[in-house]
PDB file of the backbone (N, CA, C, O) and the ligand in Angstrom, with CONECT records:
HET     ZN  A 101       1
ATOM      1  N   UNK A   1     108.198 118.428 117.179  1.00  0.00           N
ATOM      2  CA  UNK A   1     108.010 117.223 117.983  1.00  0.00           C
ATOM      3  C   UNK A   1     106.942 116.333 117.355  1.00  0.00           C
ATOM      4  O   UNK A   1     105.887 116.798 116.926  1.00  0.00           O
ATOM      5  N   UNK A   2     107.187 115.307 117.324  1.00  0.00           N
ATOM      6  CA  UNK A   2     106.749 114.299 116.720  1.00  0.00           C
ATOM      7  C   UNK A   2     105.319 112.905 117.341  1.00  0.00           C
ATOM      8  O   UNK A   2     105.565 111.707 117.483  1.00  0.00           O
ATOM      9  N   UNK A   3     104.694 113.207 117.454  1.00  0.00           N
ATOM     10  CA  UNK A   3     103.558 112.141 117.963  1.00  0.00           C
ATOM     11  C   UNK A   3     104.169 110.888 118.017  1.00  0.00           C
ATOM     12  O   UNK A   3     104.693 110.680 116.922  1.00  0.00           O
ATOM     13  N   UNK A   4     104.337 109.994 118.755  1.00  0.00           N
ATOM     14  CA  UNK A   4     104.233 108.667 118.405  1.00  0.00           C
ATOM     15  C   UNK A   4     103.964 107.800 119.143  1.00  0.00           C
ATOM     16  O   UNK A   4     104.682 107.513 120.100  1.00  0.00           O
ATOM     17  N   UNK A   5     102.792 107.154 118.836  1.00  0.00           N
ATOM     18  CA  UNK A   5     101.446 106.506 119.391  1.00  0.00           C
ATOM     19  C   UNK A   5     102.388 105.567 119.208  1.00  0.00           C
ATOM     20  O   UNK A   5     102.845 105.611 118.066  1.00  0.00           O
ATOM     21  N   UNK A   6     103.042 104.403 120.163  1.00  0.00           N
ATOM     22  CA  UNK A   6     103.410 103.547 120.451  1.00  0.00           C
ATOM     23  C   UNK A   6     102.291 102.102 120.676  1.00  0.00           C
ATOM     24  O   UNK A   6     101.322 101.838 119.965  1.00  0.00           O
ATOM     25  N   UNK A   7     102.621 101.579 121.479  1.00  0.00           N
ATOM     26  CA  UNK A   7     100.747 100.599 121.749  1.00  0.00           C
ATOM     27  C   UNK A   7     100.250 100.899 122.757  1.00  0.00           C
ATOM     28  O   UNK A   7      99.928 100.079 123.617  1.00  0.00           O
ATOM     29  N   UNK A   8     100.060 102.396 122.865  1.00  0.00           N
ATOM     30  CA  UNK A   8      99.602 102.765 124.122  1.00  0.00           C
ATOM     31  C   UNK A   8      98.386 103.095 123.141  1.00  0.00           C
ATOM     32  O   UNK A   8      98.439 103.624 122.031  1.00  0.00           O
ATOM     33  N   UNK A   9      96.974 102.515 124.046  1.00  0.00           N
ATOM     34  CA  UNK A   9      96.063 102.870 124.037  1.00  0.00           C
ATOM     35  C   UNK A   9      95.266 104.047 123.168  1.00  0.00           C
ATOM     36  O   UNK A   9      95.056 105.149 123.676  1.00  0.00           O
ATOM     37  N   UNK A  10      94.880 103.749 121.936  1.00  0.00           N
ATOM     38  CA  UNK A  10      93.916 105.121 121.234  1.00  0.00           C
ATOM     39  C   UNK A  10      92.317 104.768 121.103  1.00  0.00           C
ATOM     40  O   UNK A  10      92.206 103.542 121.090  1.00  0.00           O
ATOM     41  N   UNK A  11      91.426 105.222 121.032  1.00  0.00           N
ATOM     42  CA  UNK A  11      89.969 105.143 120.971  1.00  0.00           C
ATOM     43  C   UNK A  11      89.545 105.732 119.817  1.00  0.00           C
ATOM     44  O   UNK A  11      90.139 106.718 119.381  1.00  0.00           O
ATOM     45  N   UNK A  12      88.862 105.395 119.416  1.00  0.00           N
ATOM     46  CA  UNK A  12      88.141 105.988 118.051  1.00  0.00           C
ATOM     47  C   UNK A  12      86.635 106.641 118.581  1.00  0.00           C
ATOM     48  O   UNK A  12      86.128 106.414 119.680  1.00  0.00           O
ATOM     49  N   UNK A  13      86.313 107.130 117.972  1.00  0.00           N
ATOM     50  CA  UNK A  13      84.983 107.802 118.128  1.00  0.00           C
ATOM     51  C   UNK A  13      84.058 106.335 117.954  1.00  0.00           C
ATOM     52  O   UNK A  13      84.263 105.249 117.411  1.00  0.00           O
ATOM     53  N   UNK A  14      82.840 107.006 118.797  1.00  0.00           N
ATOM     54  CA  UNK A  14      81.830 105.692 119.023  1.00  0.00           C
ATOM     55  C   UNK A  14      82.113 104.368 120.083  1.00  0.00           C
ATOM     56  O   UNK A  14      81.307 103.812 120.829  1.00  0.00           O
ATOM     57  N   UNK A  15      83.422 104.108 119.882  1.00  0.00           N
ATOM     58  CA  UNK A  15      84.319 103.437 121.252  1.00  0.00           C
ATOM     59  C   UNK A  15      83.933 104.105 122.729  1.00  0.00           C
ATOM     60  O   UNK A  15      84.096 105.269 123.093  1.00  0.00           O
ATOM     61  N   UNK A  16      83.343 102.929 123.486  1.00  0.00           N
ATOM     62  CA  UNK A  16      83.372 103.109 124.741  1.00  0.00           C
ATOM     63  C   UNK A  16      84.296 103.659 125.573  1.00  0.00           C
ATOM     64  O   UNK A  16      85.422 103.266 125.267  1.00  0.00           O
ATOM     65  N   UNK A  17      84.286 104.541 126.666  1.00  0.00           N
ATOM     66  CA  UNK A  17      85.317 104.492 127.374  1.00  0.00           C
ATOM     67  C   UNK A  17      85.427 103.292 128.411  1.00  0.00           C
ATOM     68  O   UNK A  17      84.471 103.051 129.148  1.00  0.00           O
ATOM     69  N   UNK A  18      86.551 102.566 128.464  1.00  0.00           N
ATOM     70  CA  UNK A  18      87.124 101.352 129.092  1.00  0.00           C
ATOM     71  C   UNK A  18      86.690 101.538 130.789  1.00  0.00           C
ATOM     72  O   UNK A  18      86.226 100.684 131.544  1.00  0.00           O
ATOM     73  N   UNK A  19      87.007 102.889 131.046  1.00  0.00           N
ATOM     74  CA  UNK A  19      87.438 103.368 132.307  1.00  0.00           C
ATOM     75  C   UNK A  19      87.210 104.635 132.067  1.00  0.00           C
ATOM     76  O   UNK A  19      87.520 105.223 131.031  1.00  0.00           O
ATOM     77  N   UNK A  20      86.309 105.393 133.624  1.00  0.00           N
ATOM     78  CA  UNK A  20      87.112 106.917 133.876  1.00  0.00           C
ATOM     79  C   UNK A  20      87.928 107.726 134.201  1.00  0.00           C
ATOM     80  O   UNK A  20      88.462 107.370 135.251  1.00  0.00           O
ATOM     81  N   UNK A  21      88.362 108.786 133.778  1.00  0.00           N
ATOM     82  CA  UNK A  21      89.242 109.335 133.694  1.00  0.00           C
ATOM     83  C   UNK A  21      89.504 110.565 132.778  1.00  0.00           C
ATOM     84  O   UNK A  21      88.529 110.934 132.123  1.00  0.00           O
ATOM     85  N   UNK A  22      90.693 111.274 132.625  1.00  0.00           N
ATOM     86  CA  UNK A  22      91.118 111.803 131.504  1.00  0.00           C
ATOM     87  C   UNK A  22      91.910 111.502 130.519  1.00  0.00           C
ATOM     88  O   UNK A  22      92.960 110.860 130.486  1.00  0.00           O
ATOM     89  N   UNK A  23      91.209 112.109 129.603  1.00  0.00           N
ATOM     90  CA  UNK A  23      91.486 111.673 128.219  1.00  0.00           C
ATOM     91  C   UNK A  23      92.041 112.571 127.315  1.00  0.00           C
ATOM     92  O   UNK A  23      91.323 113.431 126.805  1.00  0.00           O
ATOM     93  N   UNK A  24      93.313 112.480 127.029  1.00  0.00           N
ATOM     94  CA  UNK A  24      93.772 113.226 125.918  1.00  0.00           C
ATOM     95  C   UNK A  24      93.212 113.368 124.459  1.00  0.00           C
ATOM     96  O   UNK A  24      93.261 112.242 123.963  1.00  0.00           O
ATOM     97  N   UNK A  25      92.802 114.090 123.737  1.00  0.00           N
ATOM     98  CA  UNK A  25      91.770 114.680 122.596  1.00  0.00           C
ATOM     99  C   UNK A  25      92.730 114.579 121.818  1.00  0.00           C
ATOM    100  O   UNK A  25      93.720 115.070 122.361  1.00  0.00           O
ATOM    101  N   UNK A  26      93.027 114.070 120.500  1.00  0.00           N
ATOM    102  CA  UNK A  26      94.130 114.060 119.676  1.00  0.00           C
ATOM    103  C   UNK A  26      93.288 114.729 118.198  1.00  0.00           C
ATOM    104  O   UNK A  26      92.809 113.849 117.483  1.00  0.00           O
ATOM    105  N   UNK A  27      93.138 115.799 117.840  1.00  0.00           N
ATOM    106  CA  UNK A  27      92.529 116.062 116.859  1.00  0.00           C
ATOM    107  C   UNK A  27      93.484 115.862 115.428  1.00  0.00           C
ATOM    108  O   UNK A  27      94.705 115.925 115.570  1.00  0.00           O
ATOM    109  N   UNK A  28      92.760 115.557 113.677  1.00  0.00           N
ATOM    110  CA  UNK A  28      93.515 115.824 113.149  1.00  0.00           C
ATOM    111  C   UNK A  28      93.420 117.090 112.871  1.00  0.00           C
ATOM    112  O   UNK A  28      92.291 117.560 112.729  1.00  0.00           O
ATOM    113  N   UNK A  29      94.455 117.843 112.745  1.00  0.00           N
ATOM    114  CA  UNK A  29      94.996 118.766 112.089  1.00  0.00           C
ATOM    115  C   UNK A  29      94.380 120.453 112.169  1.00  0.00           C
ATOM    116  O   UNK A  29      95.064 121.417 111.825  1.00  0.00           O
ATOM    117  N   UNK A  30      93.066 120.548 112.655  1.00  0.00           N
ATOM    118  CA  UNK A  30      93.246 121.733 113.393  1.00  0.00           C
ATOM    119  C   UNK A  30      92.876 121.927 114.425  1.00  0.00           C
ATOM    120  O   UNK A  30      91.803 122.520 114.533  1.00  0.00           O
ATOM    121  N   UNK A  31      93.576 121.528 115.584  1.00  0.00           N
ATOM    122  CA  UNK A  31      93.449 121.697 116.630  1.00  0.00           C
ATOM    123  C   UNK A  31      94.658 120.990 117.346  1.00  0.00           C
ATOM    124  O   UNK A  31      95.036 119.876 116.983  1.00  0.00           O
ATOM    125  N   UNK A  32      95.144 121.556 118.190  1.00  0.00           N
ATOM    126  CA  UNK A  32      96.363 121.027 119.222  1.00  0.00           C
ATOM    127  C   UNK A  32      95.324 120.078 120.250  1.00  0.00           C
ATOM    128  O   UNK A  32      94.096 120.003 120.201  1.00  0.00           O
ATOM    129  N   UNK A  33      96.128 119.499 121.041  1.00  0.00           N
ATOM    130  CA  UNK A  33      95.126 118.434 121.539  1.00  0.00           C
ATOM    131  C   UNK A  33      95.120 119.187 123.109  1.00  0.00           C
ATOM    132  O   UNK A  33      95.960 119.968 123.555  1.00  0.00           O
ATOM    133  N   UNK A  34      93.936 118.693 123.740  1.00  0.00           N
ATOM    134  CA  UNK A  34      93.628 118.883 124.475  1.00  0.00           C
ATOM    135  C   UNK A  34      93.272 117.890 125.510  1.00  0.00           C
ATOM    136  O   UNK A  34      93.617 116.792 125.074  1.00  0.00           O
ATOM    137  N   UNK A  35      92.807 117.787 126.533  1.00  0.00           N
ATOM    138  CA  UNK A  35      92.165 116.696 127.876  1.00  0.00           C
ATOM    139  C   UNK A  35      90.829 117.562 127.893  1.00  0.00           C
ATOM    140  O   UNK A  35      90.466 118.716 127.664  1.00  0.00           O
ATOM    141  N   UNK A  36      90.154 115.980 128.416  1.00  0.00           N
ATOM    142  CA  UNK A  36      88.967 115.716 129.087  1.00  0.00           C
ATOM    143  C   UNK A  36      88.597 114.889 129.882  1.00  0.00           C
ATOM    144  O   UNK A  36      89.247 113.851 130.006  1.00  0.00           O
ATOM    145  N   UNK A  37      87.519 115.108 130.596  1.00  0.00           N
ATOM    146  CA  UNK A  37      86.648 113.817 131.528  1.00  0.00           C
ATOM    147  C   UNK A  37      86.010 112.965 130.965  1.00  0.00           C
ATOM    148  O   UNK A  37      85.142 113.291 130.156  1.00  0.00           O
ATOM    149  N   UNK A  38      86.371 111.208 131.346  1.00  0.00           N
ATOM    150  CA  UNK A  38      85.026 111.225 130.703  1.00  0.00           C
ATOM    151  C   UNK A  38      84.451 110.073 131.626  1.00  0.00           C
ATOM    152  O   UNK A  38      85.093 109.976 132.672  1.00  0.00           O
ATOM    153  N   UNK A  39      83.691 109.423 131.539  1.00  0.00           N
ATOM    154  CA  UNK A  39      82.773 109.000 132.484  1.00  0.00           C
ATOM    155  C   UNK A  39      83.017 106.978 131.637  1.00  0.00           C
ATOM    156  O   UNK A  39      82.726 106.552 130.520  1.00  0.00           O
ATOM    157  N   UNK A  40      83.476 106.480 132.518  1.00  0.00           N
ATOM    158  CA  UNK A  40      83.348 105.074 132.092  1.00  0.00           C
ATOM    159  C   UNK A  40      82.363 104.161 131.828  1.00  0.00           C
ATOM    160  O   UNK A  40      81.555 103.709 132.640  1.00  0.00           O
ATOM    161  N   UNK A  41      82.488 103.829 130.321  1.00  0.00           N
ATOM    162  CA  UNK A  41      80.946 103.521 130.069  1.00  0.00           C
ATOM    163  C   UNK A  41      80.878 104.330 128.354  1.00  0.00           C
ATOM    164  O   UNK A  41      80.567 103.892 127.246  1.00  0.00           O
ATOM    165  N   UNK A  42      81.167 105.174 128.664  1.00  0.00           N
ATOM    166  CA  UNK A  42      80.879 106.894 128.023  1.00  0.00           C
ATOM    167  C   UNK A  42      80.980 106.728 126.303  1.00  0.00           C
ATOM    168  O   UNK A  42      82.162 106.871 125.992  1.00  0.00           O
ATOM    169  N   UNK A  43      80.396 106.555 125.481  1.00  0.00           N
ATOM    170  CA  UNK A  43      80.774 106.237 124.149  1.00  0.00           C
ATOM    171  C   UNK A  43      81.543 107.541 123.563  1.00  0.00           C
ATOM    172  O   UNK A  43      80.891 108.575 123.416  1.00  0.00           O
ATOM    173  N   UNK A  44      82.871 107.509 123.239  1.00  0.00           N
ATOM    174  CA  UNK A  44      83.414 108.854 122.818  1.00  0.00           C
ATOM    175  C   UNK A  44      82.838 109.293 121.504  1.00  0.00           C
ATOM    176  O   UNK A  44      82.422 108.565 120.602  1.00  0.00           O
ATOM    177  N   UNK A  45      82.893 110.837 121.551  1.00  0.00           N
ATOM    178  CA  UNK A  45      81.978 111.520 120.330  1.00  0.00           C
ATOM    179  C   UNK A  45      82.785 111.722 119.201  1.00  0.00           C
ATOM    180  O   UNK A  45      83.960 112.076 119.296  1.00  0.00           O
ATOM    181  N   UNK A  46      82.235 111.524 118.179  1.00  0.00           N
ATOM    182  CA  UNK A  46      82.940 112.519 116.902  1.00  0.00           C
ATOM    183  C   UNK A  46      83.521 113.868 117.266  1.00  0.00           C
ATOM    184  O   UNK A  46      83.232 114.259 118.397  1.00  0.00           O
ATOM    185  N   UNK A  47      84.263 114.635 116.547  1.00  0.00           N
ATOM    186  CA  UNK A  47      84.522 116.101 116.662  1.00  0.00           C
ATOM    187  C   UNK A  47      83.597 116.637 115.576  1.00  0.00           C
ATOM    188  O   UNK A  47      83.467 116.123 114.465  1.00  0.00           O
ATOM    189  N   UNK A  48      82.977 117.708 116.009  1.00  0.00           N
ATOM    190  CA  UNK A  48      82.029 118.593 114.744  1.00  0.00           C
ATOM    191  C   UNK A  48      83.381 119.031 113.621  1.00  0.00           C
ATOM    192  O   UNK A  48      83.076 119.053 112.428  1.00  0.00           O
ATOM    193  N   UNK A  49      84.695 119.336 113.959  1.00  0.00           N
ATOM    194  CA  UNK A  49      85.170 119.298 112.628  1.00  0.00           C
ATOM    195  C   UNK A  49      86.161 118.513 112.060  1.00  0.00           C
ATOM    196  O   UNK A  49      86.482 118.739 110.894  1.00  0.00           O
ATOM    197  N   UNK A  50      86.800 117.463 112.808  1.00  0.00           N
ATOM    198  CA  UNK A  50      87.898 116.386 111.959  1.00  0.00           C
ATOM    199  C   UNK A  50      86.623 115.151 112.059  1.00  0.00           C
ATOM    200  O   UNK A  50      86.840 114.160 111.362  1.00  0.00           O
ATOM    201  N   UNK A  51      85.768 115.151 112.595  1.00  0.00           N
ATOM    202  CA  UNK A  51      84.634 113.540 113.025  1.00  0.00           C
ATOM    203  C   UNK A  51      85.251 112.902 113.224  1.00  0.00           C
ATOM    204  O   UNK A  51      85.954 113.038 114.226  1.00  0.00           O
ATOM    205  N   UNK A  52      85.415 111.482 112.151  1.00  0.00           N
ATOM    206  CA  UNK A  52      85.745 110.560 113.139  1.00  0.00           C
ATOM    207  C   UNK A  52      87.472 110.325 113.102  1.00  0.00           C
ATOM    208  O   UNK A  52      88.009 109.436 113.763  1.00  0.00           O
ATOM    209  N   UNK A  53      88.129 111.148 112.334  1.00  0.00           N
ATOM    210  CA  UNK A  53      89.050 111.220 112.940  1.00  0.00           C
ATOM    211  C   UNK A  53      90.045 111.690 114.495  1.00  0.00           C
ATOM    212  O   UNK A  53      91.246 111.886 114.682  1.00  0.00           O
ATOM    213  N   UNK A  54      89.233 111.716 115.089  1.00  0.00           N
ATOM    214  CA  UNK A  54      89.542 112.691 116.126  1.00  0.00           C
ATOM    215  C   UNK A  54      90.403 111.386 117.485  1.00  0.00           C
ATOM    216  O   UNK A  54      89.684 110.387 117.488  1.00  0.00           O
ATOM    217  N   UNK A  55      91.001 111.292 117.987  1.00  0.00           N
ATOM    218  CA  UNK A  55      91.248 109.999 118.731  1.00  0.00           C
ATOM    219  C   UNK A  55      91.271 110.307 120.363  1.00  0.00           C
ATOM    220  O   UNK A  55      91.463 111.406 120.884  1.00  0.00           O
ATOM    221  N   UNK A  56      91.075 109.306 120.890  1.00  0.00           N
ATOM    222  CA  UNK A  56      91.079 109.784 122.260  1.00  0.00           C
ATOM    223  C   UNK A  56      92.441 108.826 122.996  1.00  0.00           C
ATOM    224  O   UNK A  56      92.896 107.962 122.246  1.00  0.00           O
ATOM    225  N   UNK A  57      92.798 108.889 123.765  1.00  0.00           N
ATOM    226  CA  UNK A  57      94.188 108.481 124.395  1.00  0.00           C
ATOM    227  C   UNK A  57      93.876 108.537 126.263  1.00  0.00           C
ATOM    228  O   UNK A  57      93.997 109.598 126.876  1.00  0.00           O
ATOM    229  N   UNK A  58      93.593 107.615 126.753  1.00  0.00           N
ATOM    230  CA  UNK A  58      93.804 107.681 128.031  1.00  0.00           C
ATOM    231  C   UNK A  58      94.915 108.027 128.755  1.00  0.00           C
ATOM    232  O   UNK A  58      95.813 107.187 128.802  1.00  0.00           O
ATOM    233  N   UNK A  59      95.111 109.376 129.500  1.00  0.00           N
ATOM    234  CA  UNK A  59      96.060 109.782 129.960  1.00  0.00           C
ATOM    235  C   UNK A  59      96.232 109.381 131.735  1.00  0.00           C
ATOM    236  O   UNK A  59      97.352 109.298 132.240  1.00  0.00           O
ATOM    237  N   UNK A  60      95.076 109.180 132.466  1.00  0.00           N
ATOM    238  CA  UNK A  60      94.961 109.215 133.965  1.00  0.00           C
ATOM    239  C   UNK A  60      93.599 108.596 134.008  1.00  0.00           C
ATOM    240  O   UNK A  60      92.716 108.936 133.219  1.00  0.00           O
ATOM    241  N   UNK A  61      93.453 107.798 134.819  1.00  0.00           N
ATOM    242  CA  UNK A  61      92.523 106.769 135.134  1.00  0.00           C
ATOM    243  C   UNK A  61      91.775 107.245 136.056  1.00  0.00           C
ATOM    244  O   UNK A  61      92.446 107.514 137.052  1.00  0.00           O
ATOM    245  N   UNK A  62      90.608 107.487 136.180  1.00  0.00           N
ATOM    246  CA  UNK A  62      90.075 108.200 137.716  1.00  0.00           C
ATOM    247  C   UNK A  62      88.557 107.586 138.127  1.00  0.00           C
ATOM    248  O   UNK A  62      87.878 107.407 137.115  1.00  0.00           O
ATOM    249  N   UNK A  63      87.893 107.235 139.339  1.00  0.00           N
ATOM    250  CA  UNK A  63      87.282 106.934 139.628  1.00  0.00           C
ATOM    251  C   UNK A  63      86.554 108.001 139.844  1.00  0.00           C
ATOM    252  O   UNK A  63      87.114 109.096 139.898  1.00  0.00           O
ATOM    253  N   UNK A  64      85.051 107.878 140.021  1.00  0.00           N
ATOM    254  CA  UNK A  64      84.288 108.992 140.807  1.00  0.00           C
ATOM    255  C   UNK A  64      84.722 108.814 142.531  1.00  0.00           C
ATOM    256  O   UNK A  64      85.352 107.948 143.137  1.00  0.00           O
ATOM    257  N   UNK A  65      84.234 109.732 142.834  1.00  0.00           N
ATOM    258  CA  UNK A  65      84.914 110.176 144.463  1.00  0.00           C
ATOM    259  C   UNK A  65      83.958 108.854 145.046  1.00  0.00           C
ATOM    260  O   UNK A  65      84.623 108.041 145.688  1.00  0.00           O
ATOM    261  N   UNK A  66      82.370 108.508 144.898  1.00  0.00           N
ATOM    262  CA  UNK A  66      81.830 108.009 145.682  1.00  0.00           C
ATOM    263  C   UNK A  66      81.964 106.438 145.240  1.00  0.00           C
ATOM    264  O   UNK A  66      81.310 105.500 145.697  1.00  0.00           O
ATOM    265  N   UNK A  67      82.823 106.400 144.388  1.00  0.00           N
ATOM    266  CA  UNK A  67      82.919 104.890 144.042  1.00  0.00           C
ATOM    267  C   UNK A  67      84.740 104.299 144.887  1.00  0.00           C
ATOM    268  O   UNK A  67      85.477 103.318 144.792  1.00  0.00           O
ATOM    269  N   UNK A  68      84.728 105.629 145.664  1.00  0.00           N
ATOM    270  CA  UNK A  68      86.145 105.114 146.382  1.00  0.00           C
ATOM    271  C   UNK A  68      85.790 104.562 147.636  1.00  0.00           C
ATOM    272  O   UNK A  68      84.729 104.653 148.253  1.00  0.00           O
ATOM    273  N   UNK A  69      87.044 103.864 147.970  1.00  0.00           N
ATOM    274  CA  UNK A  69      86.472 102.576 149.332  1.00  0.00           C
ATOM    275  C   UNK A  69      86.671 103.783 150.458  1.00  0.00           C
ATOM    276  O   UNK A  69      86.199 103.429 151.538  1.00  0.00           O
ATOM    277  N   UNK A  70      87.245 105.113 150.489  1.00  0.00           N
ATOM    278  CA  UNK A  70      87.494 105.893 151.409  1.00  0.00           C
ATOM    279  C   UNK A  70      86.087 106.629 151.830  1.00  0.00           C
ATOM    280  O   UNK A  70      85.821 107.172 152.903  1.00  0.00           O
ATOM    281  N   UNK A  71      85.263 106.481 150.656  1.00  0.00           N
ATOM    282  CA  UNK A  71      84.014 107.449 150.359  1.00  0.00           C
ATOM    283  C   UNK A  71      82.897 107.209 150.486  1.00  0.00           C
ATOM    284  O   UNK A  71      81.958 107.971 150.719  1.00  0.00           O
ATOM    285  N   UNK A  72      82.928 105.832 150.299  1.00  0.00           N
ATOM    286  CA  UNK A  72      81.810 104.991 150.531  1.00  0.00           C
ATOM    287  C   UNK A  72      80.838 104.761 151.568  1.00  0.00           C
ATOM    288  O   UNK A  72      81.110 103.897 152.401  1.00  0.00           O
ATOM    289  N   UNK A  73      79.500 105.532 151.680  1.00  0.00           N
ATOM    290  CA  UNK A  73      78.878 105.092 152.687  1.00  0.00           C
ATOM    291  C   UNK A  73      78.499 103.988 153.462  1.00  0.00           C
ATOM    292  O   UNK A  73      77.410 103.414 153.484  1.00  0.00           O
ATOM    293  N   UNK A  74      80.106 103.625 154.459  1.00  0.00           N
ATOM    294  CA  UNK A  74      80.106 102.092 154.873  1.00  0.00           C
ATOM    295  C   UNK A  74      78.912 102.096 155.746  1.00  0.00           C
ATOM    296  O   UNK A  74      78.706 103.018 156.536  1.00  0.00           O
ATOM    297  N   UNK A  75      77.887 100.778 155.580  1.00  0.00           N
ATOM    298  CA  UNK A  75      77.025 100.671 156.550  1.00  0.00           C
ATOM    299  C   UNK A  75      77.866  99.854 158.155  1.00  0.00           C
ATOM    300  O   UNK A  75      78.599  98.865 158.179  1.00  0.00           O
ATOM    301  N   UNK A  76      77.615 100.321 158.782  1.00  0.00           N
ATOM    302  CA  UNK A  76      78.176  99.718 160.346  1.00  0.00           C
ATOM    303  C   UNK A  76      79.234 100.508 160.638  1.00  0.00           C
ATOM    304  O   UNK A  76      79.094 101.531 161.308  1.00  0.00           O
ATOM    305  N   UNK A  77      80.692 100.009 160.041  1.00  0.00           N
ATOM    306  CA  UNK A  77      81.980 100.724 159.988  1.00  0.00           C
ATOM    307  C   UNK A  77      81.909 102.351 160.214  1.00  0.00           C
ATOM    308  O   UNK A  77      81.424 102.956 159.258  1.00  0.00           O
ATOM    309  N   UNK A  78      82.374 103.252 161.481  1.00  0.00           N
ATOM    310  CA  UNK A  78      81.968 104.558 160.919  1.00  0.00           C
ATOM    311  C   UNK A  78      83.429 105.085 160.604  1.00  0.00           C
ATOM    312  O   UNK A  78      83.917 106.146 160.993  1.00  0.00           O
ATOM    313  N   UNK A  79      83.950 104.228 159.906  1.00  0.00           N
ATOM    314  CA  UNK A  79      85.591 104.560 159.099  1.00  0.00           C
ATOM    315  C   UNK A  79      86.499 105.506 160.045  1.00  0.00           C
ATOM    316  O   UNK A  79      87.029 106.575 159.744  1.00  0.00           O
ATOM    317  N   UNK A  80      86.533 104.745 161.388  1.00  0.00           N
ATOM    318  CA  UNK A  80      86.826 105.498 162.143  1.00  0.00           C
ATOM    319  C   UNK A  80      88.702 104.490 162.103  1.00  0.00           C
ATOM    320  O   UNK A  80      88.947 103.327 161.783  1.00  0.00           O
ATOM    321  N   UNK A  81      89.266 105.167 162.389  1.00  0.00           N
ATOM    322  CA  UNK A  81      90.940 105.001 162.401  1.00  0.00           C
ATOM    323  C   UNK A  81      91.908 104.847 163.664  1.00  0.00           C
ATOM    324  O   UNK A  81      92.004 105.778 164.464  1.00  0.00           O
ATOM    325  N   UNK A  82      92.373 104.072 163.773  1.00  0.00           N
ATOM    326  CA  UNK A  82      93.258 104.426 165.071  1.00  0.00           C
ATOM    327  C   UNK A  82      94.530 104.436 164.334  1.00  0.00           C
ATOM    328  O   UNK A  82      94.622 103.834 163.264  1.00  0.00           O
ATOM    329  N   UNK A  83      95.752 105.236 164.962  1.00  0.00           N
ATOM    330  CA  UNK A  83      96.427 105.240 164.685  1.00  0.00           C
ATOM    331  C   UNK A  83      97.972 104.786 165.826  1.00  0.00           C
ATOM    332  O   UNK A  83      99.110 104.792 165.356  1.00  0.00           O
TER     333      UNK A  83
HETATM  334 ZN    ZN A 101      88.603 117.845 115.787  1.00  0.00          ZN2+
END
């Protein structure tokens, strides 16, 4: 099976992350790829053994829990629901 990075989204090492979420790890050549977290903002790292070849691929977009409007310590509102 064959990789093919279409124009979907790759990151290079030192590249910010855009957004949080997980991130697919695309190593070259020894290592199968893997996922991670990473924190938006987050400058992605080299790998200690491909460096800066190593690419990152946004797979799932994720917020932290307390940055959700569900989570949020509303002042007044006590996020109460009727249904
Ligand atoms: Zn690597």
């Amino acid at each position: 099976m064959q990789v093919t990075a279409m124009a979907e989204h790759v990151f290079k090492p030192g590249e910010k992350a855009p957004q949080a979420g997980i991130y697919k790890v695309l190593h070259y050549q020894h290592r199968l790829y893997h996922e991670v977290t990473v924190l938006a903002g987050q400058s992605l790292p080299s790998c200690r053994r491909c460096g800066k070849d190593v690419r990152f691929q946004l797979v799932s977009a994720a917020s932290p829990v307390e940055d959700d409007a569900d989570f949020q310590q509303a002042p007044g509102e006590g996020g109460k629901q009727s249904t």
